[in-house]
C-alpha positions, 0 to 999 in steps of 0.5 A: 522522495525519489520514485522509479519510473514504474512506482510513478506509473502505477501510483498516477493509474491510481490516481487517475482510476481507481482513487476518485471513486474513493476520494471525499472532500474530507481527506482529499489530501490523502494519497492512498484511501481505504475503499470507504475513502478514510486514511489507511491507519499507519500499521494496516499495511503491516497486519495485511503483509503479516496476515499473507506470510502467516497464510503461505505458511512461511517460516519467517514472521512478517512485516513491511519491513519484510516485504520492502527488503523482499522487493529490494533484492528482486 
C-alpha cells in the first residue's frame, strides 16, 4: 500500500514508543491496539470520528469516510 513519508514517520514512533507498552503476545500481529492491547474492532474509529463531528456541533454526519475526504483535500 503506498504510504507518504509523514504517514511512514508517524506510524514507526508509534511502533517504536508508544505500541510496546501495548502490545502482548497474543495479537503481536496487530498494527494498531486498543490501549488495553486487543484489536481495534473494525468500526471504532468511525464511532469516535462520528461522536467528535456530532460534538463540534457540524452539520454534516460523520464518518471515516468523512474524515478521509477532509484530509485529502488539505
Amino acid at each position: 500500500m503506498p504510504i507518504g513519508e509523514r504517514a511512514l514517520f508517524w506510524t514507526r514512533l508509534y511502533v517504536e514508543l508508544v505500541r510496546p507498552g501495548f502490545v502482548g503476545e497474543r495479537f503481536a500481529e496487530q498494527l494498531f491496539l486498543s490501549s488495553v492491547g486487543t484489536p481495534l474492532c473494525p468500526d471504532w474509529v468511525s464511532r469516535k470520528v462520528r461522536a467528535y463531528v456530532a460534538a463540534a456541533g457540524l452539520a454534516k454526519k460523520g464518518s471515516c469516510h468523512l474524515l478521509r475526504h477532509s484530509v485529502a483535500t488539505v
